[in-house]
N, C-alpha and C positions, 0 to 999 in steps of 0.2 A: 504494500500500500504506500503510494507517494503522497506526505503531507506536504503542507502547502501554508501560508500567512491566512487566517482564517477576513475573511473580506464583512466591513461593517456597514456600507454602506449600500445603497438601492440606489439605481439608475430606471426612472418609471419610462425613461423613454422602450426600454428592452422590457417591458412587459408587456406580455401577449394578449391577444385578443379571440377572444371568446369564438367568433366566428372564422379563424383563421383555417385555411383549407388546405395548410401547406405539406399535410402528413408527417407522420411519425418519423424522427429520428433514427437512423440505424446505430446508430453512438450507441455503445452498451450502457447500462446502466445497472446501479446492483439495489434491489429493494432487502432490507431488513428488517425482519418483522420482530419486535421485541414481544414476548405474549404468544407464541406462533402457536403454542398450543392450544389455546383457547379457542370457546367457541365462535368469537368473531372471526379470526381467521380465518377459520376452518367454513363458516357457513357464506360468511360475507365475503371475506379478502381475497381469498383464494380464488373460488369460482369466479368475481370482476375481472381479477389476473388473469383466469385462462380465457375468458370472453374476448379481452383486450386483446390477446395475443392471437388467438384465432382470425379477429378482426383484422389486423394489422401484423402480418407475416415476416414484415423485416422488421421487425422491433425486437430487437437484443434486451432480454431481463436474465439477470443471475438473482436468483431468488434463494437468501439463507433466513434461516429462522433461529429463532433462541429463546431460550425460556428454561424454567429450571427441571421441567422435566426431560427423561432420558428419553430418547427414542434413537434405535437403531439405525443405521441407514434406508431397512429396508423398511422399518417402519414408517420412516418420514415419508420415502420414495410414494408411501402406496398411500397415504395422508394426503400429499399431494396431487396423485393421480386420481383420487377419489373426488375430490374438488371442482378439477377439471374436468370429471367426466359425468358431474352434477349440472354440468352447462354444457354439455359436449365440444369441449375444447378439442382443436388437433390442428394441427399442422405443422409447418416449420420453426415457429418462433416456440410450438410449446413444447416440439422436441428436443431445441435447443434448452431450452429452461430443465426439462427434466433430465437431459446428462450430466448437469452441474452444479442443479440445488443441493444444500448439504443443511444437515440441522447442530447448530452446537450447543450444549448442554452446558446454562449461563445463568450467573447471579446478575442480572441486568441492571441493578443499584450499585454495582462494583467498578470502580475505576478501570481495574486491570481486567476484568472482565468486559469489559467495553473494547478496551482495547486490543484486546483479541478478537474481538468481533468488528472490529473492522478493519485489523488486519486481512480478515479472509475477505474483504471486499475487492471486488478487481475492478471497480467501477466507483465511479463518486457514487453514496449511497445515499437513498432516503429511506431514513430511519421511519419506520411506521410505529407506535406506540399504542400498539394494542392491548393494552396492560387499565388497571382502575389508577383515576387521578391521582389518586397516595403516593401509587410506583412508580406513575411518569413523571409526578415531581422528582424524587427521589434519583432517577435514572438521569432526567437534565440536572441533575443540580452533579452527579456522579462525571458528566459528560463536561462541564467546566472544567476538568482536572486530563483530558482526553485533548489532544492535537488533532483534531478534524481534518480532514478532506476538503479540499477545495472546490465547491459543488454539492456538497452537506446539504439537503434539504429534512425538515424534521416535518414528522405529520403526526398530527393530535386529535384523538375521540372526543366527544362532549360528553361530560362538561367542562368545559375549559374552566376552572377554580370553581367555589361554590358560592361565590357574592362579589361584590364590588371589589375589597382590598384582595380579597386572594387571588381575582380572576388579574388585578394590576401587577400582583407581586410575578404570578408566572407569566406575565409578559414578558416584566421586566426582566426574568431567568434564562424564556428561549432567547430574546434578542440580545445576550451575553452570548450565545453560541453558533448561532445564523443571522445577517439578517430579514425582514420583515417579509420581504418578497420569497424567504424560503422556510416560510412558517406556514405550514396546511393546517388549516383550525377546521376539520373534516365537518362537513353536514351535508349528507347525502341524499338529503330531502329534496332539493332542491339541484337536478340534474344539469346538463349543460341545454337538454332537449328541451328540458320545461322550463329554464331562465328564457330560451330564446321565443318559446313559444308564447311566454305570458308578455314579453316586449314587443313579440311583432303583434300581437293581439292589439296590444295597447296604442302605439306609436307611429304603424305603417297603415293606421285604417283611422282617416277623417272623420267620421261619423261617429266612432267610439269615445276617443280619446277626448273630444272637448266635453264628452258627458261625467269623466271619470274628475268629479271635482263635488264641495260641497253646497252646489247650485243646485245639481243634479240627483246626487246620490244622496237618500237616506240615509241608511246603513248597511254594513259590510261586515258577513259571517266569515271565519277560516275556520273549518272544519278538519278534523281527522279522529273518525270514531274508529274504532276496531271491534271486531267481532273475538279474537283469541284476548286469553288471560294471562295471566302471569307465564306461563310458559316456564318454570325453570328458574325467574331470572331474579327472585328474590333477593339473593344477596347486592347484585346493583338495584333494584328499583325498588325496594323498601326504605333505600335511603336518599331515593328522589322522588317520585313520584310522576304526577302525570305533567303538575305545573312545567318542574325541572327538565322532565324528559323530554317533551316536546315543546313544549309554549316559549320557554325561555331559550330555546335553541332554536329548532326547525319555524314553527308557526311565523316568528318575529322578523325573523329570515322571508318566510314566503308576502306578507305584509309589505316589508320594507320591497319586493321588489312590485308587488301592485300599486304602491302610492310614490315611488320617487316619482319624480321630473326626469326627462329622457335626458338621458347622458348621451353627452356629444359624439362619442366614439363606445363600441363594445371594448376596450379593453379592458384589464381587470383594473384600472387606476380610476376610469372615469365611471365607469360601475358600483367600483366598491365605495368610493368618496359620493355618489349620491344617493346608495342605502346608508352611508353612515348619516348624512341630513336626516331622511327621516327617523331614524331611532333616536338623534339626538335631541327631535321635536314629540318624541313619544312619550305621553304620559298615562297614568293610570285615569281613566272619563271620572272627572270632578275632584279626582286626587280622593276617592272614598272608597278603600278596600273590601269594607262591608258591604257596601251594596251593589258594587261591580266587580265583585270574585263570587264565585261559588265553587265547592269539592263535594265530592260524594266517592263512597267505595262499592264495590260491590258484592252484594250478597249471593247465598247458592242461585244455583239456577239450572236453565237449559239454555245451550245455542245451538242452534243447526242439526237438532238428535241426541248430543251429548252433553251430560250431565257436567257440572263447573262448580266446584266446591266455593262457600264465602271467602273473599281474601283472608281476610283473619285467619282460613284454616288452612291455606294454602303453607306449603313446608318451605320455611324458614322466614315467613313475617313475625312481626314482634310487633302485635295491638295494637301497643302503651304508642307506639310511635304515630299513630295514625296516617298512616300512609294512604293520599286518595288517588284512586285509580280514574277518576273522573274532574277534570277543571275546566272551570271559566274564565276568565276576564275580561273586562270590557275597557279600551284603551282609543285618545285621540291622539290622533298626529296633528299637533299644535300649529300649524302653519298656514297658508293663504290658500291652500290647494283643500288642506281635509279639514279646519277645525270646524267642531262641532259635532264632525261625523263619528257615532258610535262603529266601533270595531271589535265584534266579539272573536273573539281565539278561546278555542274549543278543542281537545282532545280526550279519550278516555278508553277504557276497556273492555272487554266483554258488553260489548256493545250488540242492542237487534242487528246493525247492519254493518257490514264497509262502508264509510263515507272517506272521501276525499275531496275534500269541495269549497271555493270559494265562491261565494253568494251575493250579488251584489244588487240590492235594492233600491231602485231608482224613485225618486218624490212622486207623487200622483201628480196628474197635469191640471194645470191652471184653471181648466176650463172644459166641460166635456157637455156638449148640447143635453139638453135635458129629455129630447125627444129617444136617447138610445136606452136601452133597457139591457142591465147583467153588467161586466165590465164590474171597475171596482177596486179589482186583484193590480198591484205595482209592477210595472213592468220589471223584470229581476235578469242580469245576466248572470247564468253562473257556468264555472269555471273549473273540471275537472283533473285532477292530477293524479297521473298514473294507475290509467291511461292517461292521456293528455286531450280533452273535447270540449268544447262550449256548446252551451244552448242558451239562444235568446228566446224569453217569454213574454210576448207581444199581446195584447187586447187587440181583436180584430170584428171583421164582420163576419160572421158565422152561416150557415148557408140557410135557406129559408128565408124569415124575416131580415131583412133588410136592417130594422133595428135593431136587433139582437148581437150584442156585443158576445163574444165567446175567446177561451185563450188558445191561442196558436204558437208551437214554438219552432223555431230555428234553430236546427244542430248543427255542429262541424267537430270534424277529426280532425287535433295538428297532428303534424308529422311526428314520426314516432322517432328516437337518438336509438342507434344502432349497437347499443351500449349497455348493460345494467347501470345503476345508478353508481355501484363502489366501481365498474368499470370507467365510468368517466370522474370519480374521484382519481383512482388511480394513472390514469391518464395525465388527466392536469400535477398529479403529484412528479412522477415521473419525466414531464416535460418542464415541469418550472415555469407551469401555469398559473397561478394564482388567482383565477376568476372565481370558481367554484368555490373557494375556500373563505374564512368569516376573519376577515382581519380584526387584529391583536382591540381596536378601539371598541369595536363592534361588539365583542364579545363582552366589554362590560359594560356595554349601556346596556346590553341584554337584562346583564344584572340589576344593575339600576332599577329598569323597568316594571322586573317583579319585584323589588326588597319589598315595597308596602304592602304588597298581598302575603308575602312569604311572613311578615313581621305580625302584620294582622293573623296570619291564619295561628303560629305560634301562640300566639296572645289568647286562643281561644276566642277570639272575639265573632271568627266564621265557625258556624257548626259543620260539621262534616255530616254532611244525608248518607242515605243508603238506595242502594236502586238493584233487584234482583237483574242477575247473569240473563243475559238476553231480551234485556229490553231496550228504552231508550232512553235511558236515566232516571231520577228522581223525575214524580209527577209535578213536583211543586214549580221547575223549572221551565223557564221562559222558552218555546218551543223554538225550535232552529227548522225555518223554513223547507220544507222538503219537494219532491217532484210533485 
């Protein structure tokens, strides 16, 4: 491994652009997966890897992993082939990968253990840190005392810290070690297919975009319910919950990209500098935690045939903690574009449905002759992801009566990214993209954003509801518009 004067600075002219079509590099490059034995790895990281590589044939990856458990060569070998062939990976580039992945058996908080792990790198690496936030502190802060590689990119799970100062302290940690431009703050929510698809929605259609403002729009839902439960994953998500897991990461993310202002160019510089405007105008609607949060958990049930035990009894929650599997909030973006406009952000669990959905409800018009009859209903575009589709819901004239107003709607499919979601993470990581990725400022107005509801909910001063496994949350709660 040749080290190298580790570089502090950022040149935003050399940052890439979201839309660029220039294809993959054949330049090797060596991914490092700290964590490799874990289930993200193995479920997430891996399979995006062999996608990517399938996809793109002359793309050189040496893929090493490390983590403290043992695994054999031929153990890792067939880990990895298993991955791959969970997405039907093949070709040249993942032949290539599988004659030279190797696993090593690593205390990844160890200086010298680092150091050997990127000795066996034959490539500037990027470090993937698929490890809980405790050990990636731990592992950066190890990695200070480590001579890096020239081309060092570091890539990070959420939650990036768990509040304002700790989210600024490991800022401050990575950008000792790379800088800014080679910090992946990973949110895979939000793909390269679906940034471009909710901009061109927005920006390249006249008709749309001078409606998307608070002249126009009522209010705007972000949805993402789920239908599965805990899954397994107690030991992370009893100590975060739904707020933490999605709202204060992914949701804020999807928000900030449906109410910026069009950025002059897609690259990741004028992208990411006008979601950080809107988060830095984002407050909690009236600054009253009580009455624009709500949580609920949920109780046994049934979803889709199968029986779903209460969270509470699920194996390895802990009560006392109250952990809710269901949240709300309700937040404006304080600016000339959306004040006043409520913005509900919504995810939860063991939910009746899949929803993926933003919703956006347009004002009733001025003025509707008095001669039509029915009609009524707000004109609503809303906005699916993953898949990726809108449908516009129009008042029309209906067939028959002439005056009989009835609803008509408008569908479309965008185009679909040729990619899994971690495959175009991984992409942008590996190219030294940085669109995709939640810069270092971002990540703690995130914090910001939620402290008053996180601080209120602590306080006891929100009750936590209950809402049986397969429904659609508590009854008490303000219904979220449906088809």
């Amino acid at each position: 491994m040749t080290t190298a004067t580790r570089q502090t600075a950022s040149d935003p002219a050399t940052e890439a652009t979201i839309g660029d079509e220039g294809g993959p590099s054949s330049e090797p490059v060596t991914l490092l997966i700290l964590g490799a034995s874990g289930d993200l790895a193995a479920r997430l990281l891996m399979p995006g890897l062999g996608g990517l590589l399938a996809h793109e044939p002359v793309r050189r990856v040496q893929l090493i992993g490390a983590g403290v458990e043992e695994y054999s060569d031929e153990q890792w070998h067939q880990r990895v082939r298993d991955s791959f062939a969970s997405v039907e990976a093949a070709g040249p580039a993942v032949d290539a990968l599988l004659a030279s992945t190797r696993y090593i058996t690593a205390d990844v908080t160890s200086a010298d253990a680092l150091t050997t792990l990127l000795d066996a790198c034959e490539a500037p690496p990027a470090i993937y840190f698929a490890l809980p936030p405790a050990i990636t502190e731990k592992a950066c802060e190890a990695l200070k005392q480590v001579q890096l590689p020239e081309g060092t990119a570091l890539a990070l799970e959420k939650p990036f810290g768990t509040d304002v100062a700790s989210a600024g302290h490991l800022n401050e940690l990575v950008l000792q070690l790379v800088p800014e431009e080679r910090v992946h703050r990973v949110d895979h929510f939000l793909g390269r297919a679906t940034v471009l698809n909710l901009l061109g929605l927005r920006f390249a259609n006249r008709l749309i975009e001078p409606m998307l403002n608070n002249q126009h729009v009522e209010s705007i839902d972000i949805v993402y319910d789920e239908t599965l439960g805990l899954e397994g994953r107690a030991r992370y998500y009893d100590h975060a919950g739904a707020l933490v897991d999605m709202i204060q990461s992914h949701l804020l993310q999807v928000m900030a990209v449906l109410t910026m202002n069009a950025p002059s160019t897609l690259t990741a510089v004028d992208l990411r500098d006008e979601k950080q405007l809107v988060l830095r105008a984002t407050r909690l609607l009236d600054g009253d935690p009580v009455a624009n949060s709500r949580r609920a958990r949920y109780t046994a049930g049934t979803i889709e045939g199968r029986d779903l035990p209460a969270y509470t009894a699920e194996e390895g929650v802990d009560a006392s903690i109250e952990t809710e599997t269901l949240a709300e909030m309700v937040v404006e973006v304080q600016n000339w574009r959306w004040a006043g406009v409520p913005i509900r952000l919504r995810s939860g669990k063991a939910l009746a449905s899949r929803r993926r959905e933003i919703v956006i409800t347009f004002r009733p018009p001025t003025h509707v002759p008095r001669e039509f009859v029915g009609g009524g209903t707000p004109d609503r575009l809303r906005i699916a992801i993953a898949p990726d589709e809108m449908s516009l819901e129009l008042n029309v004239n209906g067939p028959g009566d002439s005056y009989d107003l009835s609803r008509a709607t408008l569908h479309a499919e965008f185009g679909l990214g040729d990619l899994t979601a971690y495959g175009e993470v991984l992409a942008g990581i590996l190219d030294g993209d940085p669109t995709l990725s939640v810069r270092g400022d971002s990540a703690v107005e995130g914090w910001r954003i939620v402290a008053p509801v996180l601080d209120a909910w602590r306080a006891g001063d929100v009750p936590i509801d209950e809402y049986p496994a397969g429904t659609a949350g508590p009854s008490s709660w303000p219904a979220v518009e449906d088809d």
